[in-house]
N, C-alpha and C positions, 0 to 999 in steps of 0.2 A: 505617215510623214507629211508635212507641211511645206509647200514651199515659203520663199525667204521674204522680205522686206516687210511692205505696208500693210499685209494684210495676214499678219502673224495676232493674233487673239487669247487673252488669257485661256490656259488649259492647253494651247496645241502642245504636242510634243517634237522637239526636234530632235533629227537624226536617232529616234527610238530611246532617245538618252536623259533629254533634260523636257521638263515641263513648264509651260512660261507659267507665269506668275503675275506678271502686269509689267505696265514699260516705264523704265527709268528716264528717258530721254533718246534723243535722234539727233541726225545730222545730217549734210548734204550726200555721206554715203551712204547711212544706215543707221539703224536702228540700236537702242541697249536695252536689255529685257531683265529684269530681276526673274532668275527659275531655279528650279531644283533637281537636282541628277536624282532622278527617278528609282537608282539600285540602292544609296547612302544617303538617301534624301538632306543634300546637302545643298545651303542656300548659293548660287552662283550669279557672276553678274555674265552676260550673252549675247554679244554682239555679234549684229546679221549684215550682212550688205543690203541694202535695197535690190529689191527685185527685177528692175530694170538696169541695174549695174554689174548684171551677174556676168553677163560677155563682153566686160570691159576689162582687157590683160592688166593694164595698170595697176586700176583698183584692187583687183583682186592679190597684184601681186602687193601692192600697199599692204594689204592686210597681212599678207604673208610672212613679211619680211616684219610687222609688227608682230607677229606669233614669233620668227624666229628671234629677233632680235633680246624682246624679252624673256625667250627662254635660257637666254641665256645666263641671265640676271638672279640673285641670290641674294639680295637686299631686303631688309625692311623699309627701304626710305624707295623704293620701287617696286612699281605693283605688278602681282602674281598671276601667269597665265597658265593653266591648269590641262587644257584640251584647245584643240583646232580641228576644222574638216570640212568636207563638202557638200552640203542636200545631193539629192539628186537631179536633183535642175540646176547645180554647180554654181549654187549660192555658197560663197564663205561664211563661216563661223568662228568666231574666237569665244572663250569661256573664262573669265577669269575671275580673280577674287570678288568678294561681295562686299564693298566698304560701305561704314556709315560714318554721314558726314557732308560734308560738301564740296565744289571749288575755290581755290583760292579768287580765281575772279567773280564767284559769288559773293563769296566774303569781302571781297571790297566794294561790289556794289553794294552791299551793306552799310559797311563800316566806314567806307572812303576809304580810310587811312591807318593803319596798325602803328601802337606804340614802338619804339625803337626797339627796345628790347624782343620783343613779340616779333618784329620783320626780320630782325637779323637770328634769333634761333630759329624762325621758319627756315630762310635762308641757307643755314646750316645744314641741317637735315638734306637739303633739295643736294647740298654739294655735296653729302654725305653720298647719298646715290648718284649723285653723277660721276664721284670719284671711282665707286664700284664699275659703274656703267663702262667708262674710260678705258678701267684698268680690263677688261673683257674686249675690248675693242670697239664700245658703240658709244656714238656719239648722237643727242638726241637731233636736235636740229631744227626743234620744234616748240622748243619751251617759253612757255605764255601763264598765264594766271590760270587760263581754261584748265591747262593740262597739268597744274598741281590740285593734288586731292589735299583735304586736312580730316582724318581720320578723328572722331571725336570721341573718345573714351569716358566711360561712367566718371572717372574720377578727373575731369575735365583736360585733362591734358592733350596735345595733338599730336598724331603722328602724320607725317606727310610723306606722301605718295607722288611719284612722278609719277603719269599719264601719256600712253601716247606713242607707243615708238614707229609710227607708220611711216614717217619718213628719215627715218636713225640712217647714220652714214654708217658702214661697217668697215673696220681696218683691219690689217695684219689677220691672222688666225677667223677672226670670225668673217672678213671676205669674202676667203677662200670655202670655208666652210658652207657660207650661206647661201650658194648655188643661184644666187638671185641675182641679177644685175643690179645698178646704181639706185636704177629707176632717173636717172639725170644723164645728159650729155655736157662734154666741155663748155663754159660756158653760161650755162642757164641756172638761173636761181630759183631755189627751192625753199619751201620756209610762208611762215607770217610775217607778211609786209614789218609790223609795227613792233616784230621783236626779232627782226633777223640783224643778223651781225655784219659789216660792212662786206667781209670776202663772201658771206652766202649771197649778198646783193649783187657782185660782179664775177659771180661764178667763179670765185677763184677758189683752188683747195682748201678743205676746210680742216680742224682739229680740233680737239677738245674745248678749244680755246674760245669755238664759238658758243660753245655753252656756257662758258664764262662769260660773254658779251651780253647772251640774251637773259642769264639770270642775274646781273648787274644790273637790268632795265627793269626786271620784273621788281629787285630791291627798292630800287629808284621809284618804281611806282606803288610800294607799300609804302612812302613814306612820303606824298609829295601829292598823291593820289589820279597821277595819271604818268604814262612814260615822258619821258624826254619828246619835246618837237611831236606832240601829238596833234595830229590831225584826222579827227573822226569822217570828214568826208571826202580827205583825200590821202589816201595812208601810203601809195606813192609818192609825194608830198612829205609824208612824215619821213621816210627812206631815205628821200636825196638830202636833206637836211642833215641827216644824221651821219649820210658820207662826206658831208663839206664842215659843220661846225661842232662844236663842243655844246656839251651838257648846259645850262641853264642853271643857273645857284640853286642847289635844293632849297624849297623852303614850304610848310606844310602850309595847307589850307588858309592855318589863320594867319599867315604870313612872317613865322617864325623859320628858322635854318634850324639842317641838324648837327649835331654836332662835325668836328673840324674830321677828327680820327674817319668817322663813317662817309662823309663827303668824299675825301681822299681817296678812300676805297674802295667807292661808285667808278667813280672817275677812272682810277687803275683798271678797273673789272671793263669799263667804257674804252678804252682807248683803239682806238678806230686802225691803229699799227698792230694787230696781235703781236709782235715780239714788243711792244712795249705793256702788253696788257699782263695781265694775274696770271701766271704761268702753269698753274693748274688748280682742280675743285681740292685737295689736299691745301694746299697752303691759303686757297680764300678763306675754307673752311676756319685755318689754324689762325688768320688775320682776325676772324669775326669770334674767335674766344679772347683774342687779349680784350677785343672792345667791352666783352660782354664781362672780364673779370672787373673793367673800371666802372660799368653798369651798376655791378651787385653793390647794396650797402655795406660799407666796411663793415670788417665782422671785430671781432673780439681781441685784444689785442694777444693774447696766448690762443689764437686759434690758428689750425695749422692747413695753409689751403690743398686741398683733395690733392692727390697724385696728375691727373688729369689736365688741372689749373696750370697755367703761368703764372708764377709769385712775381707780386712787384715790391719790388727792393725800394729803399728811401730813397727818396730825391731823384727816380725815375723820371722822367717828365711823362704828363697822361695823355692818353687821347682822345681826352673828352672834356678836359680845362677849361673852364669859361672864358669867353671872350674877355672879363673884364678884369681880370686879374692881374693887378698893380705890379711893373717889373721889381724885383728884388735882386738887388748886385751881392752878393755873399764877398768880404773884405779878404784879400790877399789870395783870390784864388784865378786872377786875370790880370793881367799888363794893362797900364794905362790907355794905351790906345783901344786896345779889346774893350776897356771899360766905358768909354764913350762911343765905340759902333754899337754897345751893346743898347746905350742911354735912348739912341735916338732910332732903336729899332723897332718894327710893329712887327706884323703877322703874316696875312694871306690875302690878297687878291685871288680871287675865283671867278673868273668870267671865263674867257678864251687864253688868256695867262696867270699860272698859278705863283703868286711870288709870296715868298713867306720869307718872316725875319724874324730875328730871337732878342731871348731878354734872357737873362742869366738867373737861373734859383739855385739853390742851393738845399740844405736838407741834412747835410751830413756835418754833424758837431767837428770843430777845429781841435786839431790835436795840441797839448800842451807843447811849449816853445820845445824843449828839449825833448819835443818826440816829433818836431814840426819835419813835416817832407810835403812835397810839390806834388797836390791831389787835384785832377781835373776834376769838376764839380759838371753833371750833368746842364747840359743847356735847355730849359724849357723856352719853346715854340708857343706861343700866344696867338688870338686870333686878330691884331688890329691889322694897318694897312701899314704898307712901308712903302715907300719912294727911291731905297738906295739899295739897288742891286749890290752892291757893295755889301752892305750890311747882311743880306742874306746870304751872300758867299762866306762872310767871317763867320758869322754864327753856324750855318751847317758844317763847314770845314772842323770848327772848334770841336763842336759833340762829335764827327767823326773819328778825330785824332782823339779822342778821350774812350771811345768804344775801341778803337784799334788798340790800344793800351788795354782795356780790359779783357779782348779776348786775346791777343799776347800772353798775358796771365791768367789762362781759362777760366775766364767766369764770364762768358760768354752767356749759358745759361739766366744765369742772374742778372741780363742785361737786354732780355730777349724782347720786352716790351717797348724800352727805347732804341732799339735797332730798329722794330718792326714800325715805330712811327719815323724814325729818320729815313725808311725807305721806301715809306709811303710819300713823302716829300720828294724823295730825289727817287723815284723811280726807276729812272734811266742811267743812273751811277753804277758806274762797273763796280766800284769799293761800298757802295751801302748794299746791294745784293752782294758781294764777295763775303763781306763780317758778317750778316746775319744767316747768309750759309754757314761757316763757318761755327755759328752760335747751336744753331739745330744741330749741328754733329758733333760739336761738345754735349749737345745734351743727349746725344745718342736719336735724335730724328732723321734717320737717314732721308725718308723721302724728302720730306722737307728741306734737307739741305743741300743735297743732287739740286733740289728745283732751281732754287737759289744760285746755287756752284755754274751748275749748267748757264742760266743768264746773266753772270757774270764774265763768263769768259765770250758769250755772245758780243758783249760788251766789251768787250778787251782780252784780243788773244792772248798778251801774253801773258793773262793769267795761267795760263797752262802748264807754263813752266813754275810756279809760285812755292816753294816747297813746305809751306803750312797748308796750304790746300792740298797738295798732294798725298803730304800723311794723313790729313783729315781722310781723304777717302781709304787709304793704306788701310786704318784704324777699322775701317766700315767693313772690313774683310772678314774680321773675326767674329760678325752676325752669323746668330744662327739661323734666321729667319729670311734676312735681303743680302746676303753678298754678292749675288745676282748686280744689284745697284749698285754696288763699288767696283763691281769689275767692266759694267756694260761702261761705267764714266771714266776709269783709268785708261779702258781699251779705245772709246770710241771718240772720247769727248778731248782727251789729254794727248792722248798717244804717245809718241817716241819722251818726250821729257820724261815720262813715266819710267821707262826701263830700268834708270842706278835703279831708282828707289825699291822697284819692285825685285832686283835681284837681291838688294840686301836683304826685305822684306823674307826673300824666300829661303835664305840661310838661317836670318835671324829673329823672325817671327812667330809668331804660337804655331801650334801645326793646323788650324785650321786656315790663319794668313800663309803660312808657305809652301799648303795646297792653292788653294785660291791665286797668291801670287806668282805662281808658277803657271798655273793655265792661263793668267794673266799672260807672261811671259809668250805662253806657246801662239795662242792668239796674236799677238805681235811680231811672231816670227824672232824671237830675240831669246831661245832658251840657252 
């Protein structure tokens, strides 16, 4: 047996188990070794501490807590720790999968810059395991270009790998489990300067939310080709900046923006309030397929979009419109007045204020006189400049009040696309999170729509009392999968307004709502 760090040599064996092979790379703690477990001669990737860091509790317990954390993990979008243990001179070791491939920050020193498409289904994947990660209790803490992998497949496609959990926050269940302390005290910030999230900066508690922060910066720099307020030689510097001001207008290399939809969504994923940021990796994830459904080239017109897909219905407004797209007033479907705030309306300011204003389209054919009835016509959102706060209050209010009407009449569903860009505008609106929760649970997406439900009422207690949101969740009861999520939000988030509902529920509901709302019930003390 060999001891640990710099002067590990192809051929040794360690811990009588694995045989190095050659070195993949090092770091300020240690070493990674391409070897093979010597019983199943199977290829492994092998990371050693350096050998002078073997009596450093920290470090070692860094490591440790990156063994425990991702074993906890069962993701393909996060990578595979196999074995852990100690030389005898009480060097650590971690053993995990063997990828091929490279870093995402390799791949930009490359590339600079990934096409949109390409950055936001990377993107995707990364939230895919983070969502995993979350829903386990870990939070990375850590995530940077270095520490995503992209897995390269014969058939060129990428699978990507989060990297890294040595300094993962652990919550609930996997805390207690992980027998390991913080590794932090009250206070002090933990993390990469140039991708930590505002509360990792001032030590204040963190949540999933910060992984939302730092992979919102990591998007922002596939597409723009460095972070927000970068500063290479003062990345303290880049930090405080990023706790006092706003983002900088995306705009790539050669000095083009990206689109309006994906800006937005930087920005949400950025917001330096977590309760006003992207409220979990499930819904950024679920943001970045409507972009990618307006992405794909239209398909056929008898083609039928996959199960998976959000369909977009006619005269949806997109969110990815071109800027230069000439207003069009559709005849007899606005009041005079509406029709001149509509005339002299522009789009979006993005600097440190976002103001955006509409123009009216239309899309959907006028019905014959004697079948005529009073249709709100979707409001498209453009990207020019507007000057009258006014103007953007009438036009958002209008597509609001014309969505509250459609999911009144459940086709919520069918409306999912123009919800999801109306509230990436208003953000902070109790009623554009209220409807598009609402919309996920017509479409039977419970998580998605707790997400939503839940920062709505963050936003305005009394939704609580609401009683289309309260049978929306009622309804979530009868899952067979999460009724778990309907009941944690009737009991914890709703409370006592809950109770009629839930006693009728429990007389007069399927039997698996008037089990469920009945523990409901007991839960609240109100059987």
């Amino acid at each position: 047996m060999v001891a640990g760090g710099s002067h590990i040599q192809p051929g040794d064996l360690i811990d009588e188990r694995y045989r190095i092979v050659e070195e993949l790379g090092h770091g300020g703690m240690g070493m990674v070794f391409k070897a093979e477990h010597v019983g199943i001669k199977r290829p492994v990737a092998l990371k050693l501490l350096h050998r002078e860091l073997r009596d450093q509790a920290v470090v070692n317990e860094r490591l440790m807590r990156e063994a425990f954390a991702t074993g906890r993990l069962d993701h393909p979008n996060c990578v595979s720790i196999t074995d852990s243990g100690q030389l005898q001179d009480g060097t650590t070791y971690l053993v995990m999968e063997l990828l091929k491939g490279q870093s995402l920050g390799d791949e930009l020193d490359e590339r600079g810059t990934l096409p949109i498409a390409e950055a936001l289904e990377i993107t995707k994947q990364i939230l895919h395991g983070l969502a995993h990660a979350h829903g386990v209790g870990v939070v990375h803490r850590d995530l940077k270009p270095d520490n995503i992998f992209l897995v390269r497949h014969d058939d060129s496609e990428v699978l990507v790998k989060i990297l890294d959990f040595g300094i993962a926050k652990l919550l609930g269940d996997a805390r207690e489990q992980g027998g390991t302390s913080d590794l932090t005290e009250a206070g002090m910030a933990i993390g990469s300067p140039t991708y930590m999230s505002p509360e990792q900066a001032t030590g204040e508690e963190i949540d999933g939310r910060t992984d939302i922060y730092s992979v919102s910066l990591v998007l922002y720099e596939m597409l723009v080709g460095k972070p927000p307020f970068y500063e290479p030689e003062d990345k303290l510097l880049s930090l405080q900046r990023r706790l006092k001001e706003d983002p900088p207008v995306m705009k790539t290399p050669s000095g083009t923006g990206v689109p309006v939809g994906v800006e937005l969504l930087v920005r949400e994923g950025l917001a330096r309030d977590k309760g006003r940021r992207i409220a979990s990796a499930q819904i950024f994830a679920s943001r970045i397929d409507a972009l990618l459904v307006e992405l794909r080239p239209p398909a056929s017109s008898d083609a039928l979009p996959r199960q998976d897909e959000t369909p977009i219905v006619a005269g949806a407004p997109g969110l990815l419109e071109s800027a230069q797209a000439p207003p069009r007033v559709p005849a007899a479907t606005l009041s005079a007045k509406q029709k001149r705030l509509m005339a002299i309306a522009g789009s979006l300011l993005i600097l440190i204020i976002i103001v955006v204003a509409a123009v009216v389209s239309g899309g959907k054919p006028h019905k014959p006189a004697e079948e005529a009835t009073m249709v709100m016509e979707p409001v498209q959102l453009d990207d020019r400049i507007t000057e009258d706060p006014q103007v953007l209050a009438a036009a958002l209010e209008l597509e609001l009040e014309r969505l509250r009407e459609e999911i009144a009449n459940e086709r919520g569903p069918e409306n999912l696309v123009a919800l999801q860009r109306l509230q990436s505008l208003w953000p902070g609106n109790a009623q554009t999170n209220y409807l598009l929760g609402l919309a996920y649970m017509q479409k039977l997406y419970w998580q998605d729509g707790f997400g939503y439900l839940r920062k709505s009422i963050e936003l305005d207690k009394g939704l609580r009392e609401d009683p289309a949101l309260i049978k929306a969740a009622l309804r979530s009861l009868s899952s067979r999968s999460k009724p778990g999520l309907g009941l944690s939000f009737l009991v914890d988030v709703v409370g006592k307004p809950a109770i009629p509902y839930l006693r009728e529920t429990a007389k007069s509901g399927s039997k698996r709502q008037r089990d469920n709302a009945a523990k409901a019930l007991r839960q609240l003390g109100a059987e």
